[in-house]
C-alpha positions in Angstrom: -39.7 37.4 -20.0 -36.6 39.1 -21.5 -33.7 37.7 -23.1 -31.5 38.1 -19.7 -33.8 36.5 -17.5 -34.5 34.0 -20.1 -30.4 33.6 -20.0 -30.3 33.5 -16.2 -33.1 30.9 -16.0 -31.3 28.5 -18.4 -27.7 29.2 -16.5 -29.5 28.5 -13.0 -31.3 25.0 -14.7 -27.9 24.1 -16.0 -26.0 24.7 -12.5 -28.7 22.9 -10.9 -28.7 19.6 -13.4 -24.5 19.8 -13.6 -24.6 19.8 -9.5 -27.4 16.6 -9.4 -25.4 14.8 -11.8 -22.1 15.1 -10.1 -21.7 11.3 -10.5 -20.9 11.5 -14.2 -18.2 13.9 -13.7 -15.9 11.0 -12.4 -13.4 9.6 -14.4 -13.7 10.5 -17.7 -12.2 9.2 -21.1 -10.0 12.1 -22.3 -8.8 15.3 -20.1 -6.6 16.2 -17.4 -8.2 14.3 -15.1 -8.5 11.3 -17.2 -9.7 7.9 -15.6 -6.4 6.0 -17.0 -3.9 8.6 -14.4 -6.2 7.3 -11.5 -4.4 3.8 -11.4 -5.1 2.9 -7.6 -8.4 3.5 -7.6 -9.5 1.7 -10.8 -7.2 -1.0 -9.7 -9.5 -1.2 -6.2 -12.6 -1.3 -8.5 -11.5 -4.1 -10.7 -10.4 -6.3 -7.6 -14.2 -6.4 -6.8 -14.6 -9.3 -8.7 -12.0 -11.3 -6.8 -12.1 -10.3 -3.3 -15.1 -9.6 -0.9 -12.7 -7.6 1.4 -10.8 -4.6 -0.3 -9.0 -1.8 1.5 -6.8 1.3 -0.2 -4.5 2.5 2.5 -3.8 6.2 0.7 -2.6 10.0 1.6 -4.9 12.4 2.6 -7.0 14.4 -0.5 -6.3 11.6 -3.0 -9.6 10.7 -3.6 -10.3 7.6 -1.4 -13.2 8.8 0.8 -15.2 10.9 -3.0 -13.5 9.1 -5.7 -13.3 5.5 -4.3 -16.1 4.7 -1.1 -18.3 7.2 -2.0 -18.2 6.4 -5.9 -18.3 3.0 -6.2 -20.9 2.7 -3.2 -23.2 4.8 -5.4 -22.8 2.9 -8.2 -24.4 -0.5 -6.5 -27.0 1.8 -5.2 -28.4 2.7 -8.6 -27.1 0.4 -11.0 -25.5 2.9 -13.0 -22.5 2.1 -13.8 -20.3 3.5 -16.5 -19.0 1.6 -19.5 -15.3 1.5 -18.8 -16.2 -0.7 -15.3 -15.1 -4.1 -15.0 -15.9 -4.3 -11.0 -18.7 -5.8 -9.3 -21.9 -5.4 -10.1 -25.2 -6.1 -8.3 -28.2 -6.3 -11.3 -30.6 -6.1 -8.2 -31.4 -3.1 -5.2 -29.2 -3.6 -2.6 -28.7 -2.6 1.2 -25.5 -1.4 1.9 -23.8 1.1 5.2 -21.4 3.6 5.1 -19.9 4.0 8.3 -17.3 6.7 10.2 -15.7 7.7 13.3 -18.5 9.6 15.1 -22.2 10.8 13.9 -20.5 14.1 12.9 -17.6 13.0 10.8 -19.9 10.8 9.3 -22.5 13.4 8.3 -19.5 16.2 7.5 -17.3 13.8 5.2 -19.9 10.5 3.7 -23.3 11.7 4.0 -21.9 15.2 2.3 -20.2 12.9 -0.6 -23.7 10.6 -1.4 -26.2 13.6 -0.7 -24.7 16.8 -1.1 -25.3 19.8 1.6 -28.0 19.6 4.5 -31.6 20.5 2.6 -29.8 20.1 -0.8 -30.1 16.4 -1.1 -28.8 15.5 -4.8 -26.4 17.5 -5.1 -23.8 14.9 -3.9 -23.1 11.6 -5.9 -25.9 10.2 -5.6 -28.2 11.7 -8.7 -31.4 13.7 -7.6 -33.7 12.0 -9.4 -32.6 8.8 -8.0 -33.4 9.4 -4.2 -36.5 7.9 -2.9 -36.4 9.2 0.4 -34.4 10.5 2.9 -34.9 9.4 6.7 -33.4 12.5 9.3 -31.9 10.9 12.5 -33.6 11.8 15.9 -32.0 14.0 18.0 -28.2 14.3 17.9 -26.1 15.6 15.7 -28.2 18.3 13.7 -29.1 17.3 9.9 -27.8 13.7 10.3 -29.6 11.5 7.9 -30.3 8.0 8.9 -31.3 6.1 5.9 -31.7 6.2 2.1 -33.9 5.0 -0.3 -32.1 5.0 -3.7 -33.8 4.0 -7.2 -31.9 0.9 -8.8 -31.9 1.0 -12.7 -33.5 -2.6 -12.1 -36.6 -1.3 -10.8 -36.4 -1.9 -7.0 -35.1 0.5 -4.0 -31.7 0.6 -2.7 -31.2 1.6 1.3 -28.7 3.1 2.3 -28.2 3.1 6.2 -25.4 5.5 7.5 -23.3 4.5 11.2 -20.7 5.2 13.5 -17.8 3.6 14.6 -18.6 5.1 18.2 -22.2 3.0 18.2 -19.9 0.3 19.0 -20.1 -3.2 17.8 -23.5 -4.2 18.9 -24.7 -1.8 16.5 -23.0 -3.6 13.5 -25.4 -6.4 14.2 -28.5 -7.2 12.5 -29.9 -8.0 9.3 -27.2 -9.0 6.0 -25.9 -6.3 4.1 -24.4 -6.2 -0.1 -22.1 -3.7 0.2 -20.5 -2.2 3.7 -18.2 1.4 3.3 -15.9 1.9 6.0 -14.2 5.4 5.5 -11.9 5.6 8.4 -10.2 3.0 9.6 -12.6 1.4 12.5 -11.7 -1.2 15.4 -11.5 -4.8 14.8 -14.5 -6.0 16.7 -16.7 -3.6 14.0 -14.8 -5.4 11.2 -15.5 -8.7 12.1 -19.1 -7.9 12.4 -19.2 -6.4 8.9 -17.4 -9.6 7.2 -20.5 -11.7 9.4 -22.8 -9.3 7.8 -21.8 -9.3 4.4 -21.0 -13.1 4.4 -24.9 -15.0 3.2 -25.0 -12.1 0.4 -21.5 -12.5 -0.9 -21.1 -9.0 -0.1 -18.4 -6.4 -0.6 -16.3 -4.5 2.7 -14.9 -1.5 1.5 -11.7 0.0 3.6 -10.3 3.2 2.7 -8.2 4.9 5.0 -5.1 6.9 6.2 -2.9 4.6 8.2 -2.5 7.2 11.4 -3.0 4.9 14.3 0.0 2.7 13.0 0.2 -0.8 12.9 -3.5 -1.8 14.3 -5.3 -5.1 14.2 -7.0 -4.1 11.1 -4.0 -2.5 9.3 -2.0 -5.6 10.3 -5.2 -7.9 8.3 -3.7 -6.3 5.0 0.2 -6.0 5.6 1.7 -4.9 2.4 4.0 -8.0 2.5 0.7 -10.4 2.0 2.1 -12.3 5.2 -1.3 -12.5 6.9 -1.7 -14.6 10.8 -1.6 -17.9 10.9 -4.7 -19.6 10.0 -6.3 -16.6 7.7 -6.0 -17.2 3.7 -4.9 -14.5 1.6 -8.2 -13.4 0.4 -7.9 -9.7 0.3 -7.0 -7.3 -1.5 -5.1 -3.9 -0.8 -3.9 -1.0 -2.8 -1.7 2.1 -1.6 -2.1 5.8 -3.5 0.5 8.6 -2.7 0.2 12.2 -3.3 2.0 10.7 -6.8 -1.5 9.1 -7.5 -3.6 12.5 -7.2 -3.2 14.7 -10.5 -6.0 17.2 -9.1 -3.6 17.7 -7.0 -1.3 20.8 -7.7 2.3 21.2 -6.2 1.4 24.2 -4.4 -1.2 22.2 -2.8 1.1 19.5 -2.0 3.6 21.7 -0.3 0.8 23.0 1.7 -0.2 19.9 3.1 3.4 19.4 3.9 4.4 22.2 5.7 1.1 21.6 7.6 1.5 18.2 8.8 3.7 17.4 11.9 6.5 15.6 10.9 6.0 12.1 12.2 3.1 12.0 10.5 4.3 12.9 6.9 4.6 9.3 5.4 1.1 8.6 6.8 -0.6 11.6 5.5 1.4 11.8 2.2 2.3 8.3 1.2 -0.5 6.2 3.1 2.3 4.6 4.6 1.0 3.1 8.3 2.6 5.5 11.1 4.3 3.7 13.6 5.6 6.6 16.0 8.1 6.0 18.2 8.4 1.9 17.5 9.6 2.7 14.1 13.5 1.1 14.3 14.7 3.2 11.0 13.1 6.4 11.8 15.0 7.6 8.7 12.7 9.2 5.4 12.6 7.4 2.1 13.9 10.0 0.1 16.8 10.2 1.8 18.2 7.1 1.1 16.4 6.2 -2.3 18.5 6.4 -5.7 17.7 5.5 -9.2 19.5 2.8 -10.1 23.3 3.4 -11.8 25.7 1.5 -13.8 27.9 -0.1 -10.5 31.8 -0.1 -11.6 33.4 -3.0 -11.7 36.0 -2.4 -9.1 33.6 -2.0 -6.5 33.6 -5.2 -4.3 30.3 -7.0 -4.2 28.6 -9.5 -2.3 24.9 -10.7 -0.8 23.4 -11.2 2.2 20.8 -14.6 2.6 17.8 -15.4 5.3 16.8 -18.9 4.2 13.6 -20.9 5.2 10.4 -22.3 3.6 7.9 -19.5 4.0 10.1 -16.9 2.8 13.8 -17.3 1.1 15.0 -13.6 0.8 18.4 -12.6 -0.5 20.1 -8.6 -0.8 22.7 -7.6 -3.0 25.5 -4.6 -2.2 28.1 -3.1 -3.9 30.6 -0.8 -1.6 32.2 2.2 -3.0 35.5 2.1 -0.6 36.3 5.6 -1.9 33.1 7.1 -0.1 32.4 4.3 2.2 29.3 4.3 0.9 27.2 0.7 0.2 24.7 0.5 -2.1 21.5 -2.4 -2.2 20.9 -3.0 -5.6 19.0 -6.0 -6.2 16.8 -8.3 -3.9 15.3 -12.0 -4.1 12.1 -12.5 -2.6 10.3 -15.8 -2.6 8.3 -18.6 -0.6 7.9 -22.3 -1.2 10.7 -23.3 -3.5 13.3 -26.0 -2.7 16.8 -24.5 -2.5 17.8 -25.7 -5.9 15.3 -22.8 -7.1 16.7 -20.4 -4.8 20.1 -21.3 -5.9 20.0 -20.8 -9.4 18.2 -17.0 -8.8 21.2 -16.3 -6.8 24.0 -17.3 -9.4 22.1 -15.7 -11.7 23.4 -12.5 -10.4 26.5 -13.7 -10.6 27.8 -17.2 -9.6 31.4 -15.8 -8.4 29.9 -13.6 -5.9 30.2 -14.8 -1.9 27.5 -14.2 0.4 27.2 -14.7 3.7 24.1 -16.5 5.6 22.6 -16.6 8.9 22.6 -20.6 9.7 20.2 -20.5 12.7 17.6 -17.9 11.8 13.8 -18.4 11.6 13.8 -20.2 14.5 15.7 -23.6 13.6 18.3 -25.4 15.9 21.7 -24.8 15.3 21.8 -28.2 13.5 19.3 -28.0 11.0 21.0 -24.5 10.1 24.0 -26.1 9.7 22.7 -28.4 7.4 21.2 -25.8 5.0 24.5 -24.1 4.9 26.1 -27.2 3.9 23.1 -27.8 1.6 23.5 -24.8 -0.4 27.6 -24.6 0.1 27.2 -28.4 -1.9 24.9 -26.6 -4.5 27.6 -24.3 -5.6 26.8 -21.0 -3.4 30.1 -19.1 -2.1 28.7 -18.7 1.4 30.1 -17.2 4.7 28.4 -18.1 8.1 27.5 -14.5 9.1 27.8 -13.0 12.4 24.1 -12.3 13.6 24.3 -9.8 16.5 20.9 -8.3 16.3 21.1 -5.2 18.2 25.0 -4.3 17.0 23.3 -5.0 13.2 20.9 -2.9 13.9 22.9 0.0 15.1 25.7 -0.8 11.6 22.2 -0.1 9.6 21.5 2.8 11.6 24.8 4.6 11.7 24.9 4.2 7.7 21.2 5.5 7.0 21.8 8.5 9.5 24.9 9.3 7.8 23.9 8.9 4.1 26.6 6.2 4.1 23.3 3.2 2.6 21.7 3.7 -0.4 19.2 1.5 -1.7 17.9 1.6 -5.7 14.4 2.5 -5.9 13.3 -1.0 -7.4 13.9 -2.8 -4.2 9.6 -2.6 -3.4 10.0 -5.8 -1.0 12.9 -3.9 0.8 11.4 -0.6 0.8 7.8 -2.6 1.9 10.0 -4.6 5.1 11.8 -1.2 5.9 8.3 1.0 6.8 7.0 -2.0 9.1 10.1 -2.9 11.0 9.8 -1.7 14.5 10.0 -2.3 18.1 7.1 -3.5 20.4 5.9 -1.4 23.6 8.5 -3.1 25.2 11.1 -2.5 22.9 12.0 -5.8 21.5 12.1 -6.0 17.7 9.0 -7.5 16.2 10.5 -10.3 14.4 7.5 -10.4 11.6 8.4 -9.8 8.1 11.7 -8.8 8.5 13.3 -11.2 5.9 15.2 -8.6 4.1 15.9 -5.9 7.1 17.8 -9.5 8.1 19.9 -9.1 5.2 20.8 -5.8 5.5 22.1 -6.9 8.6 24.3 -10.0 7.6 25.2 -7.9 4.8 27.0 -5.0 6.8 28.2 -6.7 10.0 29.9 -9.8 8.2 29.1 -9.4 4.6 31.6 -6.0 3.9 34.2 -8.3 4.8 34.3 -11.2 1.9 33.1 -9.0 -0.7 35.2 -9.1 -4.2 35.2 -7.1 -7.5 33.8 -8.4 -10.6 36.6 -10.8 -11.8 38.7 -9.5 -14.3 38.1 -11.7 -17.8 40.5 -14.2 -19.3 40.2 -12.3 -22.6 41.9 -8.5 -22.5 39.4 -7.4 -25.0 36.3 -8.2 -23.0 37.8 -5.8 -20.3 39.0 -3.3 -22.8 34.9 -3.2 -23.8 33.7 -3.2 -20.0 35.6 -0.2 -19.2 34.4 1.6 -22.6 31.2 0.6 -22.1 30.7 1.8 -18.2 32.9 5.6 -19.4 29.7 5.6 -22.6 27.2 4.9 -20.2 26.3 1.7 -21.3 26.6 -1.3 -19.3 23.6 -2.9 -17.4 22.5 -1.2 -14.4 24.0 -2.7 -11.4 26.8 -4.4 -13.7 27.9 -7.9 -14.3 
């Protein structure tokens, strides 16, 4: 044999052993593509340990079908796991599904991830010499597998058994299962079967998904607010990853996948934000109302908006630049089960001189008992303002000021920004009146709040205010001032 077909020999074994070992190629230590830029998805692996049910609601080519399902599925197949993993582990062979729309999306997108091309079994995650056997389905969709037998680094076999959402639920019964993938968001009568299935094993459901079908029965199990129905515990986990999340991902190919996708469905397909169509109340983008935080000048008059009850005590602070008619949220309070001496002194905190304003008879109380919380908090040392609460003339205030750029909202408002992409109307147009603690306060703030706002009050000693205005011309005060 000559030295060029001995060259061509070794290049062909080496193409072949780097595509069978495609596994190892994940997340590495050092590089471009290093493991520690991948935050969302090792944050879904490490939640293993904690929660049975696990979903990551992401953009489309992030990585959440290959990099998160497919991977970590693998993984509990053989047993191989790398050093750097601190998720569940199974030191036995387990059974396990992976599961999809329709027999052909699940062939084209999950089988292709585990087992590589049709005839070229092993060239997907799962490692060649790990594959026991590979069942072919009957009939149907042409080179569908039906099962796999995977080697576990424990000794035993592994099946894998590959479904279809439209099988429908009956399907999903049957024999207990370790680990269940669900790429593509499926209906909720196939999830409930897969929690039954997984539940004598301690198993694992696996979710990963783009949010296009909106605010579904499923989506709604793991709202981004952690509000879940009345009567379920909070025992699951969920993690969003953007186009931000994706360094493979190249600009060009992000402006690409842009242009290409219709624009209703842009925050589902780029931000894994749940599309909600024509229900959305705010159908206004993100980025067009979303600042970095500034120093806020003094002379602009301040003042905070507050939703009060026992589940959830939210408050939202605005400053209002009368020059540009422009008001700014800057801060936000967020927080459940406290008496309202605790809520009290987090308000004062950002200033005990500001007023507010308050909604006496929200969250469903009587007139009375509202009363009695404003006189509550009034007597706690709170500035407060009954606030005029006409829902659909609020709504239209917050409207007219995000359509005209006249709101703008710092960036580091995440409860806001998480209560803005959910609020909508039902199909019969009445405002779903579910986590809506802070789109409340935007409200108060703007129809009755504008109107007993004040400026941060000038101090006693001239000196302090000499430093105040030196220190906001240097570009030095605390962002969102005093």
């Amino acid at each position: 044999m000559s030295v060029i077909e001995q060259r061509y020999v070794l290049l062909k074994e080496q193409k072949r052993r780097k595509a069978h070992t495609r596994l190892d190629t994940f997340y590495p230590d050092e590089g471009h593509l290093r493991r520690e830029l991948y935050q969302p998805h090792t944050e879904f692996f490490s939640a293993g340990t904690r929660y049975r049910e696990r979903c990551i609601m992401a953009a489309n080519r992030v990585g959440k079908s290959e990099g998160v399902g497919g991977y970590e599925t693998t993984l509990h197949l053989t047993g191989l796991y790398p050093h750097w993993w601190d998720g569940r582990r199974f030191n036995h062979a387990i059974s396990a599904w992976a599961a999809g729309d329709t027999s052909q999306t699940v062939r084209d997108i999950a089988q292709y991830k585990l087992l590589g091309r049709p005839g070229e079994e092993g060239t997907g995650l799962i490692p060649a010499d790990c594959i026991a056997g590979v069942k072919k389905k009957a009939g149907g969709v042409p080179d569908a597998v039906e099962s796999v037998l995977v080697k576990h680094t424990s000794g035993g076999i592994s099946r894998l058994t590959f479904k279809s959402y439209d099988q429908k639920r009956k399907s999903f019964q049957g024999v207990e299962q370790h680990v269940i993938w669900l790429d593509e968001e499926c209906p909720d009568d196939i999830y409930g079967e897969c929690l039954i299935r997984t539940m004598t094993t301690d198993g694992l459901v696996m979710l990963t998904f783009t949010p296009l079908m909106g605010l579904t029965e499923v989506v709604l199990r793991y709202m981004p607010s952690g509000e879940l129905p009345q009567g379920e515990q909070k025992d699951r986990f969920l993690v969003n990853a953007t186009w931000d999340d994706a360094p493979h991902l190249t600009e060009k190919d992000k402006q690409e996948l842009f242009d290409a996708t219709p624009p209703h469905l842009r925050g589902a397909r780029t931000k894994g934000i749940p599309h909600l169509g024509a229900g959305a109340i705010y159908p206004v983008a993100e980025e067009d109302i979303k600042i970095t935080p500034f120093e806020i000048p003094d002379w602009w008059p301040r003042a905070y908006a507050l939703d009060v009850g026992w589940n959830r005590t939210a408050a939202i602070w605005g400053a209002w630049d009368r020059e540009s008619d422009v008001v700014y949220l800057y801060s936000e309070y967020y927080r459940g089960a406290a008496e309202p001496p605790i809520h009290t002194m987090a308000i004062q905190g950002r200033g005990d001189w500001m007023p507010g304003v308050i909604d006496p008879a929200s969250r469903g109380r009587g007139q009375r008992d509202g009363l009695q919380l404003y006189d509550d908090y009034c007597g706690l040392g709170l500035n407060l303002t009954i606030s005029e609460n006409a829902l659909e003339a609020g709504i239209y205030q917050v409207w007219t000021r995000l359509s005209t750029g006249k709101l703008k909202v710092f960036d580091g408002l995440l409860n806001w920004f998480r209560e803005y992409r959910l609020y909508r109307r039902d199909e019969k147009g009445k405002v779903v009146a579910e986590n809506d603690h802070l789109m409340d306060c935007t409200r108060y703030l703007l129809l009755s709040g504008l109107d007993v706002a004040e400026q941060v009050p000038a101090p006693e000693d001239p000196d302090e205010w000499r430093n105040r205005v030196h220190y906001h011309h240097e570009g030095r005060s605390r962002v969102g001032g005093y």
